[in-house]
Backbone as ProteinMPNN parsed JSONL, in Angstrom:
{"seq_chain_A": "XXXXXXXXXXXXXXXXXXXXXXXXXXXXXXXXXXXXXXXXX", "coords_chain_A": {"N_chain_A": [[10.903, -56.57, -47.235], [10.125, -54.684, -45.478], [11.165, -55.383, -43.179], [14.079, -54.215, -44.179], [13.499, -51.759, -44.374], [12.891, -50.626, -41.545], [15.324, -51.273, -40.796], [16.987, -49.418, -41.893], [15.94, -47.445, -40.834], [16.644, -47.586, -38.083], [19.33, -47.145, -38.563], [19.173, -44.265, -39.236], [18.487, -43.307, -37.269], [20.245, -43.744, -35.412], [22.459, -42.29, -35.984], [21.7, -39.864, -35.635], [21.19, -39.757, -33.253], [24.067, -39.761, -32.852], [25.421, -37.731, -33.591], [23.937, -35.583, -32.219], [25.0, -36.462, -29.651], [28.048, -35.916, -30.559], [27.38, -32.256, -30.722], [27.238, -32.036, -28.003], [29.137, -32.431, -26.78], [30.783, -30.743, -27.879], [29.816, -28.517, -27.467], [30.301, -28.491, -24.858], [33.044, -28.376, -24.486], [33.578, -25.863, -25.671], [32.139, -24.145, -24.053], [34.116, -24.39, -22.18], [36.687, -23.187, -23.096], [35.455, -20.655, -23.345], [35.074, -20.17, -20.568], [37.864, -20.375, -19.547], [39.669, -18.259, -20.492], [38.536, -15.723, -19.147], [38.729, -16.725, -16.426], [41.833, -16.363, -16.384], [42.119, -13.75, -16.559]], "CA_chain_A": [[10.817, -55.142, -47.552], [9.712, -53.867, -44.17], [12.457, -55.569, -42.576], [15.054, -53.262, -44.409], [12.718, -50.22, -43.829], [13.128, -50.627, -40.15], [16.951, -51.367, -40.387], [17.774, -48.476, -42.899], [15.184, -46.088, -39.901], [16.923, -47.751, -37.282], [20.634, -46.76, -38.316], [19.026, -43.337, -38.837], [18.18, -42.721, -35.917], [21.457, -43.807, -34.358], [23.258, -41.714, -36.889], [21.078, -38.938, -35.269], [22.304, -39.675, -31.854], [25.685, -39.349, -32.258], [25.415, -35.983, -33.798], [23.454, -35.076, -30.578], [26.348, -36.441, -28.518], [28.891, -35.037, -30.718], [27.563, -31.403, -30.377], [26.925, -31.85, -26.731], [30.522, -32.27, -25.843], [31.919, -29.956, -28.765], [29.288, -27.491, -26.815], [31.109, -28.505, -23.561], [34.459, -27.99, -24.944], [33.49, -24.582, -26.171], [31.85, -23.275, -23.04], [35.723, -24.79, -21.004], [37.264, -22.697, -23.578], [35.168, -19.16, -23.607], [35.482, -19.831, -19.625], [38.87, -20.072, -19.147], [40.357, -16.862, -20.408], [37.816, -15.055, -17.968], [39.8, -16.996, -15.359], [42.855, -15.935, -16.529], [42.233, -12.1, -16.319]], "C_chain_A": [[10.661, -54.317, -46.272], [10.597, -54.101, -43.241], [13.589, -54.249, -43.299], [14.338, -51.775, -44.104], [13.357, -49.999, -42.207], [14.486, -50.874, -39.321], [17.176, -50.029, -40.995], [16.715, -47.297, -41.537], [16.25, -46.252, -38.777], [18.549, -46.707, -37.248], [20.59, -45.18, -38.936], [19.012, -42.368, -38.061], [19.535, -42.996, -35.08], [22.493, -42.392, -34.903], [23.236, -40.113, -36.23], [21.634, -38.245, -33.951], [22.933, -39.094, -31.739], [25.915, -38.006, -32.763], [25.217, -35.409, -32.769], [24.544, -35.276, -29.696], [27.42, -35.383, -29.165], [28.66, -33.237, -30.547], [27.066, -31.093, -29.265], [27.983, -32.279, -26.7], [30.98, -31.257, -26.888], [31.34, -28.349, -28.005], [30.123, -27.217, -25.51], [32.406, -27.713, -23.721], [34.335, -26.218, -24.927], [33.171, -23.362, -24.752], [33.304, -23.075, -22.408], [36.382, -23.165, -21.7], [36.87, -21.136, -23.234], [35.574, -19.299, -21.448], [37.138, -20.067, -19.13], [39.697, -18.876, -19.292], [39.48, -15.919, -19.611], [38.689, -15.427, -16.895], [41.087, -16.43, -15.085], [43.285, -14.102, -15.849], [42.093, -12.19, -14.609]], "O_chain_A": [[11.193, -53.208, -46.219], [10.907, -53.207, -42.454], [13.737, -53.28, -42.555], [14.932, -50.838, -43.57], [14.244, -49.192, -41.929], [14.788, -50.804, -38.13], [17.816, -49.383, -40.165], [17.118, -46.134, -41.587], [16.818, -45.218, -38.426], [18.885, -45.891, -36.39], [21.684, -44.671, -39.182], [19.322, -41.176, -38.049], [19.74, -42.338, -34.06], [23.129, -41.674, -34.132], [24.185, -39.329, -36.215], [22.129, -37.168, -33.618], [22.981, -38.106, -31.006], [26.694, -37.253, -32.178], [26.092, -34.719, -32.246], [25.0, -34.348, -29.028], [27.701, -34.309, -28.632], [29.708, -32.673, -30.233], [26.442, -30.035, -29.181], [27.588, -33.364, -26.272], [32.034, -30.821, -26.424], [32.028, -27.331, -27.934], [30.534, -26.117, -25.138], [32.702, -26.648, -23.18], [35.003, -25.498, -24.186], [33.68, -22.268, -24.511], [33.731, -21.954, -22.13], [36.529, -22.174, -20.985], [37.769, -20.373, -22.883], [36.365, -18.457, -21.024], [37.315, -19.732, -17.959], [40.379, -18.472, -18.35], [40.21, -14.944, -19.429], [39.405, -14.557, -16.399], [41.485, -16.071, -13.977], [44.149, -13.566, -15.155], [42.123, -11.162, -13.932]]}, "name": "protein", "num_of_chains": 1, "seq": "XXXXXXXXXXXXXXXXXXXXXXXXXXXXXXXXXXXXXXXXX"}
């Protein structure tokens, strides 16, 4: 029982992660984007 507790937290917490990664590059992306048409002008 405590074994699956600590698997079913574990792949929580990874799950968690990759959200964190994914909107830390979709953030990246976004900044590239609002700075490039500044460049442009």
């Amino acid at each position: 029982m405590k074994e699956r507790k600590t698997k079913r937290y574990a792949l929580l917490k990874e799950a968690k992660e990759r959200k964190r990664k994914m909107k830390i590059k979709t953030g990246l992306k976004v900044r590239k984007m609002k700075e490039k048409p500044l460049k442009n002008l």
